[in-house]
C-alpha positions as CSV (number, residue, x, y, z in Angstrom):
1,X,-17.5,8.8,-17.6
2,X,-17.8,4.7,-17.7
3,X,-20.7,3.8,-15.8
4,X,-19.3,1.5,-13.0
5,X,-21.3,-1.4,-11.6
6,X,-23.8,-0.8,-8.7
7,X,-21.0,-2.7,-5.8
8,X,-18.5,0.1,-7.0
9,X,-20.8,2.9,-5.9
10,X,-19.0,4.8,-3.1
11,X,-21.2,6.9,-0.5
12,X,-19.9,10.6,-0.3
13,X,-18.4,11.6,3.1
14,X,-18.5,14.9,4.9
15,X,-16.0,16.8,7.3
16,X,-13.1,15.5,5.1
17,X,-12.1,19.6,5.3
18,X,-10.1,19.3,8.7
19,X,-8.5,16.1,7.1
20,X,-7.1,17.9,4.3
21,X,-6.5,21.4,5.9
22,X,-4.1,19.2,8.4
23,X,-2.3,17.6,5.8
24,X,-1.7,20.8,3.5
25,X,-0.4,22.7,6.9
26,X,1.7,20.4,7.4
27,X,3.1,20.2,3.5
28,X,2.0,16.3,3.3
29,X,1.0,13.7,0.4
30,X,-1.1,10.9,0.4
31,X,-1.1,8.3,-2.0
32,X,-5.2,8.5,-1.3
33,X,-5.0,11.9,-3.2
34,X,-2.1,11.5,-5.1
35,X,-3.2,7.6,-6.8
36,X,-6.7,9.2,-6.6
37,X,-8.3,6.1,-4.2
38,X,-11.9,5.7,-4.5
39,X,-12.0,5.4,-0.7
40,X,-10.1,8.5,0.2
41,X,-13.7,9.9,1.0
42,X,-14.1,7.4,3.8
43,X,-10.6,7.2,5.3
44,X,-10.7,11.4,5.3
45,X,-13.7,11.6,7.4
46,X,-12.8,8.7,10.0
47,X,-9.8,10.6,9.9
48,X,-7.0,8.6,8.9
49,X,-4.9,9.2,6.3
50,X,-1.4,7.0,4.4
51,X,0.8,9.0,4.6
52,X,3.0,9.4,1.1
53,X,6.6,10.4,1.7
54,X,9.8,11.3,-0.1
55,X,7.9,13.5,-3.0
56,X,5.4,13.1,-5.2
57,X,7.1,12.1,-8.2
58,X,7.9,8.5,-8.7
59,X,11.0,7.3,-10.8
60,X,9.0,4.0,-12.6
61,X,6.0,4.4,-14.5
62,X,3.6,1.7,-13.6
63,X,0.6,1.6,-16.0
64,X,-1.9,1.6,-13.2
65,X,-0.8,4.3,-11.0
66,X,-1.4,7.6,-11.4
67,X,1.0,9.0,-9.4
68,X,3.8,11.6,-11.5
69,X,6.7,10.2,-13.3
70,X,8.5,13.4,-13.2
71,X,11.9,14.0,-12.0
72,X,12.2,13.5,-8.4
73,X,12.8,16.8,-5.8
74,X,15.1,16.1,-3.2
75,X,14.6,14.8,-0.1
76,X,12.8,16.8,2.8
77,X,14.8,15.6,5.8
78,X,11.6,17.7,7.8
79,X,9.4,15.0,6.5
80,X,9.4,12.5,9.4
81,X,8.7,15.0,12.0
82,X,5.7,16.7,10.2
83,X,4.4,13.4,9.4
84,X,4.9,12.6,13.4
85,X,3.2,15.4,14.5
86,X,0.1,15.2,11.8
87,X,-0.2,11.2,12.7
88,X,-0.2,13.0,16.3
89,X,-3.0,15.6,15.9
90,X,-5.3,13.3,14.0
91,X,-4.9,11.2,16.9
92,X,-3.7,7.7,14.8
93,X,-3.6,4.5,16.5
94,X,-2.4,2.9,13.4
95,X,0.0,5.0,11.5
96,X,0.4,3.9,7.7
97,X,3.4,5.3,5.8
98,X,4.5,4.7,2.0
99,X,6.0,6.4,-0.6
100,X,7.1,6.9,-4.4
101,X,9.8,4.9,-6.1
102,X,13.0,6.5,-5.4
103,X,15.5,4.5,-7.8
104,X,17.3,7.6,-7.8
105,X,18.4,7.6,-4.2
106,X,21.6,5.0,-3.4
107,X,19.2,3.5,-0.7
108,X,15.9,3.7,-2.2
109,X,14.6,6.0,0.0
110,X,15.3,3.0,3.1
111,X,16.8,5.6,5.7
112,X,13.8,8.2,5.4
113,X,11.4,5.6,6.2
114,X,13.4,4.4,9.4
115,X,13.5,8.0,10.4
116,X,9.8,8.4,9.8
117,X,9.1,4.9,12.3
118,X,11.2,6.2,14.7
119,X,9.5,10.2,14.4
120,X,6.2,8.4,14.6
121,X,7.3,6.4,17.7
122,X,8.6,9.4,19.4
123,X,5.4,11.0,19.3
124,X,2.9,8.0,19.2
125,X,4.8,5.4,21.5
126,X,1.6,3.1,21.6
127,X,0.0,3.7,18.0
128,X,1.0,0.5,15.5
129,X,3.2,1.4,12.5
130,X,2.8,-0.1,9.0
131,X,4.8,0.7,6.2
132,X,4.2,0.1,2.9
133,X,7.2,0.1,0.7
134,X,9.0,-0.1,-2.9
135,X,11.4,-3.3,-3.6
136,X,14.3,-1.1,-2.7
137,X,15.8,-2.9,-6.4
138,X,15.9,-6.2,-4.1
139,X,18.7,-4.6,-1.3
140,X,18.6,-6.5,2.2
141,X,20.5,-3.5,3.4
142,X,17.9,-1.1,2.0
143,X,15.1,-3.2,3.3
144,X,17.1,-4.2,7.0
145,X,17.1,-0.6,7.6
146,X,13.4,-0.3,7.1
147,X,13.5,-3.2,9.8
148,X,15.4,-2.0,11.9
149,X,12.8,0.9,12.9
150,X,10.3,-1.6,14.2
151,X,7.5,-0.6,12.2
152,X,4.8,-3.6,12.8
153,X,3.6,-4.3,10.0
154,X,5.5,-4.4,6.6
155,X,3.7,-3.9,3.4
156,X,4.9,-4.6,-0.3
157,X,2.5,-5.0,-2.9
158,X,2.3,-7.8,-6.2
159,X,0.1,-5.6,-7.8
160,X,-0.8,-8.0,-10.2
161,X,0.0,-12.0,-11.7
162,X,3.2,-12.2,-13.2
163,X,2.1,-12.8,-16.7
164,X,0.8,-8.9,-16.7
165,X,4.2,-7.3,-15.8
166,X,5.1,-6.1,-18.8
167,X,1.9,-3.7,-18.9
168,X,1.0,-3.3,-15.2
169,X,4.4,-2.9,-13.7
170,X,7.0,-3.1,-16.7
171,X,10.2,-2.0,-14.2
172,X,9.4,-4.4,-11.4
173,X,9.9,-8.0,-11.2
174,X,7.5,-10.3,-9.5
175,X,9.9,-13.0,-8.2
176,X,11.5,-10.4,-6.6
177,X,9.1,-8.7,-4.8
178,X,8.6,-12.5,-3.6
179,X,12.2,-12.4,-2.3
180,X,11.7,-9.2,-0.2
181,X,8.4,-10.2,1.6
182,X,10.7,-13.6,2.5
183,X,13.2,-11.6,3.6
184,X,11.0,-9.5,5.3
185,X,9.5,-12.3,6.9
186,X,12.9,-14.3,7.5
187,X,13.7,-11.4,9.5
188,X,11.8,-11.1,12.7
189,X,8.8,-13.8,14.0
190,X,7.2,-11.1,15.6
191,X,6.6,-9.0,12.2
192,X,3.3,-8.8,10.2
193,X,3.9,-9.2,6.5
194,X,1.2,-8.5,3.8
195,X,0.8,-8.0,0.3
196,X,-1.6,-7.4,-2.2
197,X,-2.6,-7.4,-5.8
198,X,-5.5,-5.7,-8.2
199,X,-7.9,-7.6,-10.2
200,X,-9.5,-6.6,-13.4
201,X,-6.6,-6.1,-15.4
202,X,-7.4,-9.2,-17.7
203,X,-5.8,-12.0,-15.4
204,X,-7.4,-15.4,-14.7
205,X,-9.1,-16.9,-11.4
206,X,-6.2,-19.7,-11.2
207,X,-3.6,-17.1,-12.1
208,X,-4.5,-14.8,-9.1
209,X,-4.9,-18.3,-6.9
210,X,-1.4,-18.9,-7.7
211,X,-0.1,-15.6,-6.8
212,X,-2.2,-16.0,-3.8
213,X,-0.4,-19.6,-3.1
214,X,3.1,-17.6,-3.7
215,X,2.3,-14.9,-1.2
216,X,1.7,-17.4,1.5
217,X,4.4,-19.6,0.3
218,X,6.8,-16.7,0.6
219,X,5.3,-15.8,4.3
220,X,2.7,-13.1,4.4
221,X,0.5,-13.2,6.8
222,X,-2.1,-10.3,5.7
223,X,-3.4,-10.3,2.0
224,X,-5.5,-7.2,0.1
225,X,-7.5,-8.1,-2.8
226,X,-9.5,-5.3,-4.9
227,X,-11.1,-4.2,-8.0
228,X,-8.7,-2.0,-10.2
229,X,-9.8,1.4,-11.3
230,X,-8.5,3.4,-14.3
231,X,-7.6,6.8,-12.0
232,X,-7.3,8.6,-15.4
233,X,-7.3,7.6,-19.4
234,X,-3.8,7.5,-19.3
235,X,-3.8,4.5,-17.3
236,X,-3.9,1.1,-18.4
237,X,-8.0,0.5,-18.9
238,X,-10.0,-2.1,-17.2
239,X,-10.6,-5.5,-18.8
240,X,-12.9,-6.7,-15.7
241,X,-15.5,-5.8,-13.2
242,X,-14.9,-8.5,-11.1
243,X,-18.4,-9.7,-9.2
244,X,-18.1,-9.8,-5.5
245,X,-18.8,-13.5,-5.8
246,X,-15.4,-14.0,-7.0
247,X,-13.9,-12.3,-4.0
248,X,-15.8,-13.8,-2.0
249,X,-13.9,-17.1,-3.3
250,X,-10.6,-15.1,-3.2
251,X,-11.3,-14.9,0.5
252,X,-12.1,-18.5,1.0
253,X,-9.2,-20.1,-0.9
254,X,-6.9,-17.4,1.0
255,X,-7.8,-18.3,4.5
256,X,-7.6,-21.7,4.0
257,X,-4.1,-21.3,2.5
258,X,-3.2,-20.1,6.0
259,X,-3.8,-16.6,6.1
260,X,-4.0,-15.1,9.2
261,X,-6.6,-12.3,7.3
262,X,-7.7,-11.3,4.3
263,X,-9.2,-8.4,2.7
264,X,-11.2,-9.3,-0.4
265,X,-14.1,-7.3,-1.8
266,X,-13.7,-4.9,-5.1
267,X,-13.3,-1.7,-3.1
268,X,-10.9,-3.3,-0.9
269,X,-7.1,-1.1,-1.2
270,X,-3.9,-1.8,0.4
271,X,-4.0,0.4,3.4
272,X,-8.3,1.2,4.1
273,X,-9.0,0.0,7.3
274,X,-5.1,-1.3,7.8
275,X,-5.5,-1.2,11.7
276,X,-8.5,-3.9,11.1
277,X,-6.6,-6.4,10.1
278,X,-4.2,-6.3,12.5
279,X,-6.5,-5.6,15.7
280,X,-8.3,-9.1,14.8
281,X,-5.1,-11.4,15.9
282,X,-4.5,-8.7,19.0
């Protein structure tokens, strides 16, 4: 095992067994298990959970996700409801749902995660909803029907600066992942849109400030910024350890771009402590 600097140190958490006994019951991923998040330890024991839907086999292989890359199952339309009533009995006030790719599906997967809102709603009427999502290949009508659910906060992820595509994400496209947060954002005033990348991977300071600049440019209000780890040796390896100095700068350049928070620190993820972020402008 690679040694890992002292700030990458996680504590280890107890009565993560309830947690997980929930989410097996109710036959439910997490892309805290499933991409093998270093934090899964500390959102399990609060409890809180994102939840993973539509499988757990991904149709893209991204080199820094560990998540399958087999041939997807089919869809469980029982999903939403057991994700409802999990979100329910772990007693959520801030309800994160993503899921795999699903180029496969003529929708990208867009109606399941309406009807998983809308299941969550039913069930949670006051609890916030945040969905974290694929590009849907760039489809409005795909990404309008996501929309339409009213989650509150909408969530697609960089990953990474655009001259790494071709080895972090070689089947995505960064300018268009820019087109669907401005869409996103283009499509109600009262929606929260965020984004996030991973740093590490062998990009530069003013490379991540520009992808930073572009985030904001394209309307995000929330930005994530973390350390990547290689979740297995399969996986693209780490160029960096990034010092928490340099996120701490991250942080500074991003709030004064307009950000209304930011999330910058090397064990920072996408969706760990979600609701923070959003209870600060409430």
């Amino acid at each position: 095992m690679e040694r890992l600097p002292d700030w990458l140190k996680t504590n280890t958490f107890s009565n993560l067994r309830r947690t997980k006994r929930l989410l097996r019951n109710k036959r439910l991923s997490t892309v805290c298990e499933e991409a093998r998040c270093p934090n899964r330890g500390h959102c399990f024991s609060r409890p809180t959970a994102t939840f993973m839907i539509l499988g757990k086999d991904c149709t893209r292989s991204c080199g820094f996700c560990s998540v399958s890359h087999m041939r997807p199952s089919s869809v469980d339309e029982e999903e939403p409801r057991r994700v409802a009533e999990a979100a329910a009995a772990m007693a959520l006030t801030h309800v994160v749902v993503t899921s795999v790719t699903r180029d496969d599906l003529p929708d990208g997967g867009a109606g399941h995660f309406a009807a998983t809102v809308m299941a969550v709603r039913g069930l949670l009427p006051d609890a916030k909803i945040e969905v974290l999502t694929p590009d849907f290949r760039g489809s409005h009508n795909a990404l309008y029907t996501v929309l339409d659910a009213e989650p509150d906060v909408f969530n697609h992820n960089v990953e990474t600066v655009p001259s790494l595509y071709y080895k972090v994400r070689p089947q995505a496209d960064y300018s268009l992942s820019l087109e669907v947060l401005a869409a996103a954002r283009n499509y109600s005033p009262k929606l929260k849109v965020k984004s996030g990348l991973m740093v590490g991977l062998g990009e530069r300071f003013d490379e991540v400030i520009a992808v930073v600049r572009d985030l904001r440019a394209s309307g995000c209000d929330f930005i994530t910024i973390g350390q990547y780890l290689r979740p297995r040796k399969t996986n693209i390896e780490v160029v960096e350890y990034v010092p928490p100095n340099i996120f701490d700068l991250y942080r500074e350049k991003a709030l004064e771009m307009g950000f209304d928070a930011v999330a910058s620190a090397p064990l920072v993820r996408s969706s760990m402590d979600a609701h923070e972020m959003l209870k600060a402008l409430l």
